[in-house]
PyMOL Python script that loads the backbone (N, CA, C, O; Angstrom):
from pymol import cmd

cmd.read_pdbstr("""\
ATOM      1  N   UNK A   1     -11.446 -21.417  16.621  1.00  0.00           N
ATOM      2  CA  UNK A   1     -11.451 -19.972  16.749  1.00  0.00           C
ATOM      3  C   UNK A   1     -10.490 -19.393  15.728  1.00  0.00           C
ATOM      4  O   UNK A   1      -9.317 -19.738  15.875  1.00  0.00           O
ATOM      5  N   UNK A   2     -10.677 -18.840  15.044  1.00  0.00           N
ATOM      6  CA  UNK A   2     -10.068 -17.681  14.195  1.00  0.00           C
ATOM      7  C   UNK A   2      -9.268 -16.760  14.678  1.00  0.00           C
ATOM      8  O   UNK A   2      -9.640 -16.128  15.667  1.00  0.00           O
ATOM      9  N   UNK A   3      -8.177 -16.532  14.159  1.00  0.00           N
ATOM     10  CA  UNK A   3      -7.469 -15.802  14.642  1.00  0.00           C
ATOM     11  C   UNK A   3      -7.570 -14.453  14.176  1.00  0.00           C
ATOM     12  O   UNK A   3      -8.066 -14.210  13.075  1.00  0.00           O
ATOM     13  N   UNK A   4      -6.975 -13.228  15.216  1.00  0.00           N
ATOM     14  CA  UNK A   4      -7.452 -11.976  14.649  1.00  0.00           C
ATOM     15  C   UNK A   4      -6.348 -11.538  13.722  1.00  0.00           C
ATOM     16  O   UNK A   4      -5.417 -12.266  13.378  1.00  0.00           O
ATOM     17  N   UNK A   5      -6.582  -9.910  13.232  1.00  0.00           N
ATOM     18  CA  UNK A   5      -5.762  -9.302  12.283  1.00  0.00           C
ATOM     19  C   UNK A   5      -4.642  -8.579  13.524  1.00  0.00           C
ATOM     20  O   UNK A   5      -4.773  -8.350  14.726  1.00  0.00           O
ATOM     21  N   UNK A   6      -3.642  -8.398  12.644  1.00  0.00           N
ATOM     22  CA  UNK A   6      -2.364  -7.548  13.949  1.00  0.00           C
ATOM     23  C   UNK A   6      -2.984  -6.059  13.730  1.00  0.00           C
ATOM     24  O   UNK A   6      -3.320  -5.518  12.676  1.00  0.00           O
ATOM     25  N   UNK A   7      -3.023  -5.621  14.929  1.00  0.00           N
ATOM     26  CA  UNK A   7      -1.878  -6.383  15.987  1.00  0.00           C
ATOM     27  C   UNK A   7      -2.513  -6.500  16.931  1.00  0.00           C
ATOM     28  O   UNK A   7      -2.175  -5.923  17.965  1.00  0.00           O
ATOM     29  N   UNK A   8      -3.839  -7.427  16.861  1.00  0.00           N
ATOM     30  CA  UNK A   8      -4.330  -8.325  17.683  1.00  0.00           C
ATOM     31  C   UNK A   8      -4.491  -9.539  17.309  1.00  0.00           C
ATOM     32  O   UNK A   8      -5.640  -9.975  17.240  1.00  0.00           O
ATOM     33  N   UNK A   9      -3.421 -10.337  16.994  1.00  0.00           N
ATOM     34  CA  UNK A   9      -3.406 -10.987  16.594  1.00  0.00           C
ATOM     35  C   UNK A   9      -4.096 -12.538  17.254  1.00  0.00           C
ATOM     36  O   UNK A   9      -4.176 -13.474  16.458  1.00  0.00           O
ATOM     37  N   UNK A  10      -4.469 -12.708  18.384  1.00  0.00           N
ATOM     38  CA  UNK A  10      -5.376 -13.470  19.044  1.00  0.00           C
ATOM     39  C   UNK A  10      -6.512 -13.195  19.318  1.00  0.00           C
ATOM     40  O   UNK A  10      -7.293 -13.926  19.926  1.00  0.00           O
ATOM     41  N   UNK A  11      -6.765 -11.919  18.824  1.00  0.00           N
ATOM     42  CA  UNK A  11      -8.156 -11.636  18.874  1.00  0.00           C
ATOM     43  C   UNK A  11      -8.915 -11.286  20.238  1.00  0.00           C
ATOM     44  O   UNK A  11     -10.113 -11.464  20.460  1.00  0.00           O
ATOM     45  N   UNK A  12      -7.869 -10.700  21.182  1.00  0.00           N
ATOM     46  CA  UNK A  12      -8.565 -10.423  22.360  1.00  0.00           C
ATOM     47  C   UNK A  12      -8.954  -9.738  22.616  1.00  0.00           C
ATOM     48  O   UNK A  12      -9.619  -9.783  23.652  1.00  0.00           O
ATOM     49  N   UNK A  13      -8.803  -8.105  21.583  1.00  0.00           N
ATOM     50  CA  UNK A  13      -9.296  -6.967  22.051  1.00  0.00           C
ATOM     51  C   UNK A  13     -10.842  -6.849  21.254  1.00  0.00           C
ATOM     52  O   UNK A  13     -11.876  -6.224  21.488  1.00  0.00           O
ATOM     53  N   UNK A  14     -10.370  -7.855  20.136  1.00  0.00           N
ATOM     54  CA  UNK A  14     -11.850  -7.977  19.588  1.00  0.00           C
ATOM     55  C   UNK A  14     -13.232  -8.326  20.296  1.00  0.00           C
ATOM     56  O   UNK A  14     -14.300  -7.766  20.540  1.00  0.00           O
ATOM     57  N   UNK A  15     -12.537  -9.733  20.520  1.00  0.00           N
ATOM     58  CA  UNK A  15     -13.258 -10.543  21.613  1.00  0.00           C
ATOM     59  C   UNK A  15     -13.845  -9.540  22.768  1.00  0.00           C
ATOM     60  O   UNK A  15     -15.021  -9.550  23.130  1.00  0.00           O
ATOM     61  N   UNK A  16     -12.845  -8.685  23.277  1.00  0.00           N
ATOM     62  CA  UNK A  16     -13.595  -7.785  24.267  1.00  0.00           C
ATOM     63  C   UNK A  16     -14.632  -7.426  24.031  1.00  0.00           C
ATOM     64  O   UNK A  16     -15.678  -7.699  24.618  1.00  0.00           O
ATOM     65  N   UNK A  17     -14.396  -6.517  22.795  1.00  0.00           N
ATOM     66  CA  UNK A  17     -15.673  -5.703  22.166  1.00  0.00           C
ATOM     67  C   UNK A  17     -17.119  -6.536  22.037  1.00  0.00           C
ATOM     68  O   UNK A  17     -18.218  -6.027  21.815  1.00  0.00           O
ATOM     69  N   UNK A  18     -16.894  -7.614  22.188  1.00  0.00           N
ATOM     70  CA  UNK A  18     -18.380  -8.060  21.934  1.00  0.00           C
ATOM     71  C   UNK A  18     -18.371  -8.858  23.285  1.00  0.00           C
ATOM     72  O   UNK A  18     -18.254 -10.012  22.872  1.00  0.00           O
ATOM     73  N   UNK A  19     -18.417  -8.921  24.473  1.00  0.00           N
ATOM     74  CA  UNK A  19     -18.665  -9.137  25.515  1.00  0.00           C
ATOM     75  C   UNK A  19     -19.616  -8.427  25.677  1.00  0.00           C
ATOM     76  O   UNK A  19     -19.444  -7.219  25.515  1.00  0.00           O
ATOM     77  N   UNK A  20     -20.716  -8.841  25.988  1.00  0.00           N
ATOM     78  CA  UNK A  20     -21.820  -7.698  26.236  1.00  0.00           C
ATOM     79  C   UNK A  20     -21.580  -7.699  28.147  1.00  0.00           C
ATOM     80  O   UNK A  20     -21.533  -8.754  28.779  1.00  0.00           O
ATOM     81  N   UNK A  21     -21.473  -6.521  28.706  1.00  0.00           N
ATOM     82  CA  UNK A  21     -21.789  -5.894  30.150  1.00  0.00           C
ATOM     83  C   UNK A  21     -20.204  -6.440  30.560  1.00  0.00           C
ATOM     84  O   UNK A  21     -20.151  -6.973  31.668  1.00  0.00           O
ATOM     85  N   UNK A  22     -18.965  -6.373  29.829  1.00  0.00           N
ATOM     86  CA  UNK A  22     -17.984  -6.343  30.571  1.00  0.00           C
ATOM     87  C   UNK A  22     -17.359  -4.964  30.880  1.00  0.00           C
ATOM     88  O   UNK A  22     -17.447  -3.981  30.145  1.00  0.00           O
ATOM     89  N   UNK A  23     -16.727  -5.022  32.045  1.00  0.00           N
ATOM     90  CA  UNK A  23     -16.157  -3.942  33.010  1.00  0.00           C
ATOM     91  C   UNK A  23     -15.137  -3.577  32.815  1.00  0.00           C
ATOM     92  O   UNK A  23     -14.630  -4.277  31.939  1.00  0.00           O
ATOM     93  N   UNK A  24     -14.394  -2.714  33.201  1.00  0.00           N
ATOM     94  CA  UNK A  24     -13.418  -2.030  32.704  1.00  0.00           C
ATOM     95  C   UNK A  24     -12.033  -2.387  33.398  1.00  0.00           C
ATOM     96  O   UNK A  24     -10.947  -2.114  32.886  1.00  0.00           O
ATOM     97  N   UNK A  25     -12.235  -3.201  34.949  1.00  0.00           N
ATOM     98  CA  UNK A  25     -11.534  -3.975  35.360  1.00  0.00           C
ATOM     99  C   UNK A  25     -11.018  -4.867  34.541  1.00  0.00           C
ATOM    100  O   UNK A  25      -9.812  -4.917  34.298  1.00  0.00           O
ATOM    101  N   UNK A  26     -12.276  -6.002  33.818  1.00  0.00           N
ATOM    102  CA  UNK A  26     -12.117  -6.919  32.663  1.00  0.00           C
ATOM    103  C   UNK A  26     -11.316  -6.543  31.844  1.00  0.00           C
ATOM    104  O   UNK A  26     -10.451  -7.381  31.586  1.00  0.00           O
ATOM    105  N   UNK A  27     -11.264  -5.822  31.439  1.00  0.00           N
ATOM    106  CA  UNK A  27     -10.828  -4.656  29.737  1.00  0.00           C
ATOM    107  C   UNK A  27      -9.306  -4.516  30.179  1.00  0.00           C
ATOM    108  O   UNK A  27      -8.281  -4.807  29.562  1.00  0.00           O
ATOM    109  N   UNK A  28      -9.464  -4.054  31.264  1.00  0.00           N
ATOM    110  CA  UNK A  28      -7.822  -4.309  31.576  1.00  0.00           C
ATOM    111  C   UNK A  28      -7.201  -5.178  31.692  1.00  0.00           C
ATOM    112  O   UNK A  28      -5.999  -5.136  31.430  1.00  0.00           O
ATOM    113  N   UNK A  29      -7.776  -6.206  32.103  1.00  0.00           N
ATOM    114  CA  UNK A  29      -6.797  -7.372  32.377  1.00  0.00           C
ATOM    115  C   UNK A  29      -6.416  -7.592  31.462  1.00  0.00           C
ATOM    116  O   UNK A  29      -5.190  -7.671  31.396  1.00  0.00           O
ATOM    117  N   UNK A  30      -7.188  -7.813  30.268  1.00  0.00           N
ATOM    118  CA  UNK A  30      -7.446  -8.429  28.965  1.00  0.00           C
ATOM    119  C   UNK A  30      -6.428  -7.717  27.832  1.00  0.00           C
ATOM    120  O   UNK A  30      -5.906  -8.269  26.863  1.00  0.00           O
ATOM    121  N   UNK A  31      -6.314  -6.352  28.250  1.00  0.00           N
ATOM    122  CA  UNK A  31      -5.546  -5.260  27.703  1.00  0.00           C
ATOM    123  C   UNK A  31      -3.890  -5.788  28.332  1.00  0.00           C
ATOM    124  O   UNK A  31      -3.059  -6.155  27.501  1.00  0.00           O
ATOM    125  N   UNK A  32      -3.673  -5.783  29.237  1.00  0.00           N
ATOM    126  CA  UNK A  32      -2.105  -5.988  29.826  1.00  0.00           C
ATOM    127  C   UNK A  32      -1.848  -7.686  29.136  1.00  0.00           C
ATOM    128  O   UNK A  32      -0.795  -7.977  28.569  1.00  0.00           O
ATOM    129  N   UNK A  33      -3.116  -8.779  29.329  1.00  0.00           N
ATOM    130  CA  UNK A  33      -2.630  -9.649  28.282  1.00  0.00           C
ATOM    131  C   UNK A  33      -2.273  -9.571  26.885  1.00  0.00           C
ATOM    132  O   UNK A  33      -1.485 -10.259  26.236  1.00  0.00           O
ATOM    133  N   UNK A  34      -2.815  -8.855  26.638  1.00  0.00           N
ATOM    134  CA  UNK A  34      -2.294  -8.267  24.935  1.00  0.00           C
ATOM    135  C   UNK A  34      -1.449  -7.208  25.139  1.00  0.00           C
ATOM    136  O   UNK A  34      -1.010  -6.693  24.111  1.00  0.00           O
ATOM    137  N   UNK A  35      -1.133  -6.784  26.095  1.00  0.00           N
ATOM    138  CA  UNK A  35       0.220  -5.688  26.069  1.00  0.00           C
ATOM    139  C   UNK A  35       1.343  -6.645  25.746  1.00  0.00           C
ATOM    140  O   UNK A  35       2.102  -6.671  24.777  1.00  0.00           O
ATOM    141  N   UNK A  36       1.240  -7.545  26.970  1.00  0.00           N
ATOM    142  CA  UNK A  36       2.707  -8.323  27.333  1.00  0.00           C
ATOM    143  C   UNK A  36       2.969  -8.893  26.000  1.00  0.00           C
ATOM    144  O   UNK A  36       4.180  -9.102  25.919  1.00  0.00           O
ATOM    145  N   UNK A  37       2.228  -9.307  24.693  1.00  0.00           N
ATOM    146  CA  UNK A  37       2.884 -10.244  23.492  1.00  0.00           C
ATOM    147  C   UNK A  37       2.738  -9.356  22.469  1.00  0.00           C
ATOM    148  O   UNK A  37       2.491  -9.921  21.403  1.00  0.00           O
ATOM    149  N   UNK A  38       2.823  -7.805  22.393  1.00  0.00           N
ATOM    150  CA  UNK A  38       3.107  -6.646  21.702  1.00  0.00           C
ATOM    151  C   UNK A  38       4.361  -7.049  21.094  1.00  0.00           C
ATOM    152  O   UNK A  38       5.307  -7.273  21.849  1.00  0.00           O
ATOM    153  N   UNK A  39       4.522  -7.187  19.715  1.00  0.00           N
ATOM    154  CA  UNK A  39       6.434  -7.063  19.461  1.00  0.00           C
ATOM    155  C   UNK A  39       6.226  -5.853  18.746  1.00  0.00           C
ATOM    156  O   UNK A  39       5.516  -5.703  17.752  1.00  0.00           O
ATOM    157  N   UNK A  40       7.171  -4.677  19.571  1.00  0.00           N
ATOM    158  CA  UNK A  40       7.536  -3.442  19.103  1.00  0.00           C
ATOM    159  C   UNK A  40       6.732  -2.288  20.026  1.00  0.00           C
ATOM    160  O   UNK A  40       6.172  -2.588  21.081  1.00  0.00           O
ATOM    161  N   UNK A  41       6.756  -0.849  19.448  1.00  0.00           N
ATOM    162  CA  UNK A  41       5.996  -0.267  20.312  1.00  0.00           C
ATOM    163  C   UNK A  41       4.304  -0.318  20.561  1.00  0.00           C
ATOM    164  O   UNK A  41       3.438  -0.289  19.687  1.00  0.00           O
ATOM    165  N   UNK A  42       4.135  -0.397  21.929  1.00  0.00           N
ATOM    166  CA  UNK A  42       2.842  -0.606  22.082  1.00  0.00           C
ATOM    167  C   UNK A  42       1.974   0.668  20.932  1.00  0.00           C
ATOM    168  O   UNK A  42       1.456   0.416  19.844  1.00  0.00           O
ATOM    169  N   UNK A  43       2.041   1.752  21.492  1.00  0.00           N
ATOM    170  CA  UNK A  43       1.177   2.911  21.279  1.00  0.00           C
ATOM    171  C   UNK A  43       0.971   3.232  19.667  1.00  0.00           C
ATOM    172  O   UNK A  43       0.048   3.877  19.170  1.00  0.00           O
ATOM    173  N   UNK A  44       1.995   2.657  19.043  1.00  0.00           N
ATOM    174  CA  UNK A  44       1.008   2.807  17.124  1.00  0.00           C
ATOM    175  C   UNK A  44       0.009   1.622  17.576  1.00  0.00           C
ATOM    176  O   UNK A  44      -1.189   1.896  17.657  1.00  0.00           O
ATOM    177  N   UNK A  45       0.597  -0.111  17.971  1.00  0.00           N
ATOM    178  CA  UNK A  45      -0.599  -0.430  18.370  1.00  0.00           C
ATOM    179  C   UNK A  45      -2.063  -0.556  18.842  1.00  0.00           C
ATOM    180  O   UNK A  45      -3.032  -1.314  18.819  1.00  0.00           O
ATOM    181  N   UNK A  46      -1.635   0.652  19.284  1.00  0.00           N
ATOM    182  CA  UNK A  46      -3.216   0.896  20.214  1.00  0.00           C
ATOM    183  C   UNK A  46      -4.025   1.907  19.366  1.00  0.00           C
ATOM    184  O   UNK A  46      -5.255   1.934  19.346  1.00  0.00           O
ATOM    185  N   UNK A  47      -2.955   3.002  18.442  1.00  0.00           N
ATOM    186  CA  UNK A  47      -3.642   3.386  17.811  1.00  0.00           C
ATOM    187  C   UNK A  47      -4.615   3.220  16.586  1.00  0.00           C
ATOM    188  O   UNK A  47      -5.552   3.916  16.194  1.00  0.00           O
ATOM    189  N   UNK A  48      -3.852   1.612  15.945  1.00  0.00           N
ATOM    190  CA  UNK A  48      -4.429   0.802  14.782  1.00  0.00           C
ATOM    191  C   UNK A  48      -5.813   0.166  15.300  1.00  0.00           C
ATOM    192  O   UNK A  48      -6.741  -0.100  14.536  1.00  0.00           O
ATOM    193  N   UNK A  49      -5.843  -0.055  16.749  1.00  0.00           N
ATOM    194  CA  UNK A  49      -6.750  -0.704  17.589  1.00  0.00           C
ATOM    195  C   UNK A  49      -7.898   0.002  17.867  1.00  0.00           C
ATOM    196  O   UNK A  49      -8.993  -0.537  17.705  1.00  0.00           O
ATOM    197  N   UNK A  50      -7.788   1.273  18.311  1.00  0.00           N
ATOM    198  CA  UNK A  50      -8.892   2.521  18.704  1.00  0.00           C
ATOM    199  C   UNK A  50      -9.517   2.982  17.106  1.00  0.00           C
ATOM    200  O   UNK A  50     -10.523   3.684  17.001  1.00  0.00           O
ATOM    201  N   UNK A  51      -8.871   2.548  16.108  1.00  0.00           N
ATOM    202  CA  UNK A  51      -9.375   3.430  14.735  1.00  0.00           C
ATOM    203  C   UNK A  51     -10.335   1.627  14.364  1.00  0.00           C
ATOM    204  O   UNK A  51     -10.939   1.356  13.326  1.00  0.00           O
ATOM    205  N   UNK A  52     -10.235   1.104  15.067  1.00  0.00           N
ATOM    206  CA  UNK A  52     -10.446  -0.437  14.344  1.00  0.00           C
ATOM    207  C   UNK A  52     -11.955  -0.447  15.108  1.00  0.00           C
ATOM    208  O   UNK A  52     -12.909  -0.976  14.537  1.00  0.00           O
ATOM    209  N   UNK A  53     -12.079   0.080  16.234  1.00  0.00           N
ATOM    210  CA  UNK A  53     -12.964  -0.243  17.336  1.00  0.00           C
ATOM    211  C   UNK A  53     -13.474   1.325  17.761  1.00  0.00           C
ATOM    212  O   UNK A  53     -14.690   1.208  17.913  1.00  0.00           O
ATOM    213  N   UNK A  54     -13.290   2.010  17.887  1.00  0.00           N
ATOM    214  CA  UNK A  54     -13.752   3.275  18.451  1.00  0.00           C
ATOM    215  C   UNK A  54     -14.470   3.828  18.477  1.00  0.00           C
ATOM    216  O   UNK A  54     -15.120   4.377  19.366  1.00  0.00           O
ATOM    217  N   UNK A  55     -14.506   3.758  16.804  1.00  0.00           N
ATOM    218  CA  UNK A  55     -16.030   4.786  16.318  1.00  0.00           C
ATOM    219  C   UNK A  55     -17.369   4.303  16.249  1.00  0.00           C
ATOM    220  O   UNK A  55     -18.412   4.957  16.216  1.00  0.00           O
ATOM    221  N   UNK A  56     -17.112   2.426  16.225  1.00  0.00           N
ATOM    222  CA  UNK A  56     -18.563   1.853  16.491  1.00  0.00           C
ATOM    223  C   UNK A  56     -18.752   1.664  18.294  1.00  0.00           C
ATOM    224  O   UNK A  56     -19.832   1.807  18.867  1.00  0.00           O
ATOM    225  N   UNK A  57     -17.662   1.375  18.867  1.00  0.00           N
ATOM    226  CA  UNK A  57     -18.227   1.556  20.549  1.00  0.00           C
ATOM    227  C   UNK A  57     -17.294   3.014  21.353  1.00  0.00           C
ATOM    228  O   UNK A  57     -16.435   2.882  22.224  1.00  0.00           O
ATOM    229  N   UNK A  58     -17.591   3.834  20.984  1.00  0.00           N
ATOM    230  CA  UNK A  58     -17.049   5.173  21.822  1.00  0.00           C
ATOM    231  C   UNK A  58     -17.223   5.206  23.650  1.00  0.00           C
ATOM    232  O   UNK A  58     -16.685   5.887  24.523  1.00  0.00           O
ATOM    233  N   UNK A  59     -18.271   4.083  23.668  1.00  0.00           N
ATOM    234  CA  UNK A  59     -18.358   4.122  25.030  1.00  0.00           C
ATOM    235  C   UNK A  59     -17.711   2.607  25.959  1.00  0.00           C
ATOM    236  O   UNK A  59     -17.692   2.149  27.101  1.00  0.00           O
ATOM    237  N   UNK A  60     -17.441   2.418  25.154  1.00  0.00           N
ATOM    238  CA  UNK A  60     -17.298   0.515  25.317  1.00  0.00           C
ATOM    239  C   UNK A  60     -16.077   0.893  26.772  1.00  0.00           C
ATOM    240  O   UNK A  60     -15.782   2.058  27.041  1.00  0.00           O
ATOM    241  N   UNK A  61     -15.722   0.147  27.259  1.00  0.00           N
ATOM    242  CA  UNK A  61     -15.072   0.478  28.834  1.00  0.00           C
ATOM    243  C   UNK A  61     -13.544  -0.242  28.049  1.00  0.00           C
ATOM    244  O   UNK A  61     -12.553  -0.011  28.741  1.00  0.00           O
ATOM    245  N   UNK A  62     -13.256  -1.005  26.824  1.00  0.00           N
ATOM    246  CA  UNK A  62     -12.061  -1.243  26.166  1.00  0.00           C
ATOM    247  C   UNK A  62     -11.628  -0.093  25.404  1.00  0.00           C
ATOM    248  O   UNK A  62     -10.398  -0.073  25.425  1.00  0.00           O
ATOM    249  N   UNK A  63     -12.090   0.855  24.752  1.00  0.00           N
ATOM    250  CA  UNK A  63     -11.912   1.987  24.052  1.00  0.00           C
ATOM    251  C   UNK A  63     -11.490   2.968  25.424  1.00  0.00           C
ATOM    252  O   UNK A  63     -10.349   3.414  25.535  1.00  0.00           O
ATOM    253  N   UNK A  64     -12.395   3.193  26.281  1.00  0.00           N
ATOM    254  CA  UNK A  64     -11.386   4.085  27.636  1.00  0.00           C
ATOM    255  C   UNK A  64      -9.824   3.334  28.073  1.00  0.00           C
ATOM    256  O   UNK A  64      -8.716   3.841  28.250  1.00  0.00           O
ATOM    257  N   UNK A  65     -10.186   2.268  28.131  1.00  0.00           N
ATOM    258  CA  UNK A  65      -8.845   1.389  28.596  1.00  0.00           C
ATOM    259  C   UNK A  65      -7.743   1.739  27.508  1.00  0.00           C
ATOM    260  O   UNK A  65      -6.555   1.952  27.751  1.00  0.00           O
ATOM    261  N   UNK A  66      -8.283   1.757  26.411  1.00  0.00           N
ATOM    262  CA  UNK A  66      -7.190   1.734  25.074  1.00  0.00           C
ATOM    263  C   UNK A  66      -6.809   3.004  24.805  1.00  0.00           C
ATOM    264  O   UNK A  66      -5.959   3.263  23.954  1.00  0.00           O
ATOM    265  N   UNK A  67      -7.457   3.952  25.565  1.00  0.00           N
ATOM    266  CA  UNK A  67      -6.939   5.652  25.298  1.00  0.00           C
ATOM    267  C   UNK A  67      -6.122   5.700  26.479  1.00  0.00           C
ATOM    268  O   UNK A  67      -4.984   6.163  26.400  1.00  0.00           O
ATOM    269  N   UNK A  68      -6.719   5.143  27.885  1.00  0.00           N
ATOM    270  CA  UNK A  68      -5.399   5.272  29.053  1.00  0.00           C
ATOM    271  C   UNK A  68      -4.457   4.859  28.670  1.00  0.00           C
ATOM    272  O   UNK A  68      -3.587   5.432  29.326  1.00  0.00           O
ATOM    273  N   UNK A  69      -3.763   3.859  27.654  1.00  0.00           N
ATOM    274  CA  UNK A  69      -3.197   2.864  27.440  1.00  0.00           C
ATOM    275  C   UNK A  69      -2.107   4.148  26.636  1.00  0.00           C
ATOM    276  O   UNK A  69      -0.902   4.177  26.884  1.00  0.00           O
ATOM    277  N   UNK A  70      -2.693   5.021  25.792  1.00  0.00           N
ATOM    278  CA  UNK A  70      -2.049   6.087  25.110  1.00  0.00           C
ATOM    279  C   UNK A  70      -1.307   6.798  26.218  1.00  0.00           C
ATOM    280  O   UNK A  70      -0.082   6.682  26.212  1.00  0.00           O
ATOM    281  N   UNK A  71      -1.965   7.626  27.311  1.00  0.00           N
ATOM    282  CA  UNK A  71      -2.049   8.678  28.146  1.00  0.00           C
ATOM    283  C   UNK A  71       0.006   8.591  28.702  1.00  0.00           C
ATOM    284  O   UNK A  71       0.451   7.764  29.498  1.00  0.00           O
ATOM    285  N   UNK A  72       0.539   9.284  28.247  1.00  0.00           N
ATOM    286  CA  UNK A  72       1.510   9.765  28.852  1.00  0.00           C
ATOM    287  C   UNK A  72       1.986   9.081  30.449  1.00  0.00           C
ATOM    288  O   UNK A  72       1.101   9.313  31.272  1.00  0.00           O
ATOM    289  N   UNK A  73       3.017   8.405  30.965  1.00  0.00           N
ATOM    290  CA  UNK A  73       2.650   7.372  32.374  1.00  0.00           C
ATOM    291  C   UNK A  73       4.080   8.331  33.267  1.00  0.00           C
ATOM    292  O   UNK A  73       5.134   8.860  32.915  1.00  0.00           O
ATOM    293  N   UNK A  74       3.638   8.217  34.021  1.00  0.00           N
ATOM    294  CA  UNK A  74       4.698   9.344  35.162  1.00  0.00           C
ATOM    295  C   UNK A  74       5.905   8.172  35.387  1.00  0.00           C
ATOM    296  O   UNK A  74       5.793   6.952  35.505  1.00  0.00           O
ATOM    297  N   UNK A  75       7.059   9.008  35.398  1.00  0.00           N
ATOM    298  CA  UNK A  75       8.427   7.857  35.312  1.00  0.00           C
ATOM    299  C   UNK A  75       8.551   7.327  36.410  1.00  0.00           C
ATOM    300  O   UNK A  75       8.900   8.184  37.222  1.00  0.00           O
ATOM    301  N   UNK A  76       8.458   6.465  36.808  1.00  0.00           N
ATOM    302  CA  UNK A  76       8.543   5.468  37.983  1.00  0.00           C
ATOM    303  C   UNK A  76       9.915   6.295  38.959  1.00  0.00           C
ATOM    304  O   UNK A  76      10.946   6.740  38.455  1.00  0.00           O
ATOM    305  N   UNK A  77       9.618   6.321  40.184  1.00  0.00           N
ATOM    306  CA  UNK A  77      10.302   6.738  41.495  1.00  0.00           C
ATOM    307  C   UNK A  77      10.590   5.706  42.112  1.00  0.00           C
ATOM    308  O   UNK A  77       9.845   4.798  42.482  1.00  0.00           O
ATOM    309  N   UNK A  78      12.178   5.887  42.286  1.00  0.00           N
ATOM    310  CA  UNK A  78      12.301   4.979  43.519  1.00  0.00           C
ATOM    311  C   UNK A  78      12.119   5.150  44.851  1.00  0.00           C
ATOM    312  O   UNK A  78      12.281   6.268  45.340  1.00  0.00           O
ATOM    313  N   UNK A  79      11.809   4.219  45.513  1.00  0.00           N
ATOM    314  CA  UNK A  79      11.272   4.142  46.208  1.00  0.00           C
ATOM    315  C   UNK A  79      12.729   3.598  47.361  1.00  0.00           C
ATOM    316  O   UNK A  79      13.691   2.955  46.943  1.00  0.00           O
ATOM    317  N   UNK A  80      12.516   4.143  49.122  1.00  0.00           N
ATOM    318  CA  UNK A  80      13.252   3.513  49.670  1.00  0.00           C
ATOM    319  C   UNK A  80      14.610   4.050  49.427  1.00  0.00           C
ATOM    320  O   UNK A  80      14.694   4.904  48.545  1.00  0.00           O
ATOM    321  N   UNK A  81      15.530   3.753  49.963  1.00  0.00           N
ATOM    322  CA  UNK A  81      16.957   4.396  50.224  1.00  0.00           C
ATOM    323  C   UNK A  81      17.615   2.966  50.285  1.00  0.00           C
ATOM    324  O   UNK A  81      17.125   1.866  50.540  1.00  0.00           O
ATOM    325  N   UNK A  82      19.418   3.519  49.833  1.00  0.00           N
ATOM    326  CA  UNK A  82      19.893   2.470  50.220  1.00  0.00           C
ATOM    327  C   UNK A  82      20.262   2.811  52.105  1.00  0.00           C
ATOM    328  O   UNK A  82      20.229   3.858  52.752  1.00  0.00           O
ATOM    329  N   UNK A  83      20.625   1.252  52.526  1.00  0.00           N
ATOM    330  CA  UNK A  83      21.145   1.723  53.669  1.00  0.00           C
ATOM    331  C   UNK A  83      22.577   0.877  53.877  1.00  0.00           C
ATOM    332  O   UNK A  83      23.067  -0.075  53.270  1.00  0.00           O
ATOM    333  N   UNK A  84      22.936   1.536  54.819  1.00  0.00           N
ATOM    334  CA  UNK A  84      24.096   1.108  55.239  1.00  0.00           C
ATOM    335  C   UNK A  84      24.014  -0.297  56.254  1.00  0.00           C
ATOM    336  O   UNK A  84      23.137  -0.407  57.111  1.00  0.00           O
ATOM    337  N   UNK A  85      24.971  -1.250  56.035  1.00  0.00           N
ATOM    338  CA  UNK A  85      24.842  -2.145  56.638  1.00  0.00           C
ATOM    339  C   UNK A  85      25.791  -2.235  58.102  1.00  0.00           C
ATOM    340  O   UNK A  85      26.942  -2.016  57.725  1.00  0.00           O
ATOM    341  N   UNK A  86      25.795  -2.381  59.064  1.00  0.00           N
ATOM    342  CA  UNK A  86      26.758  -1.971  59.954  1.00  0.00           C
ATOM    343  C   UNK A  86      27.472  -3.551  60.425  1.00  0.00           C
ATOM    344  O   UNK A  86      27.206  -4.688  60.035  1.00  0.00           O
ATOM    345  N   UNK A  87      27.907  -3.332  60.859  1.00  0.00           N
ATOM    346  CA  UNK A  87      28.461  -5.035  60.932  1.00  0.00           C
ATOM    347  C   UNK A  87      29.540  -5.035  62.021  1.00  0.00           C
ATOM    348  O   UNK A  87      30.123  -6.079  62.312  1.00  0.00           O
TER     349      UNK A  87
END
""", "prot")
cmd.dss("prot")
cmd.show_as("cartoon", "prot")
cmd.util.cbc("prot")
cmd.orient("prot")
């Protein structure tokens, strides 16, 4: 197997793209595996990725995944209180 160009460099988002009838569940998984071995910021990534892939599958369920992937993410809340321990 050939390896891909960066910054997919394993070739998985490629590989997606030609899965014929994969789901968008799929696309994600596949997407957070290629998140996690990102070195640097994800989001120019994704944008080198969507200009690489986009305009030939606009509908492909990896091109939606790869624009959520852009979308602005709400700052995580904590959750839960501390409590007091009584003793």
């Amino acid at each position: 197997m050939s390896k891909g160009e960066a910054p997919d460099s394993r070739g998985l988002i490629r590989e997606a793209y030609r899965i014929e009838g994969i789901t968008e569940g799929e696309c994600r998984s596949i997407f957070l595996d290629w998140a996690l071995v990102v070195e640097g910021e994800v989001a120019p990534a994704i944008d080198i990725l969507l200009a690489r892939h986009a305009a030939d599958a606009p509908d492909h369920p990896m091109t939606r995944v790869l624009r959520d992937g852009l979308a602005p993410q709400e700052k995580p809340r904590r959750r839960g209180g501390w409590r007091r321990q009584d003793r």
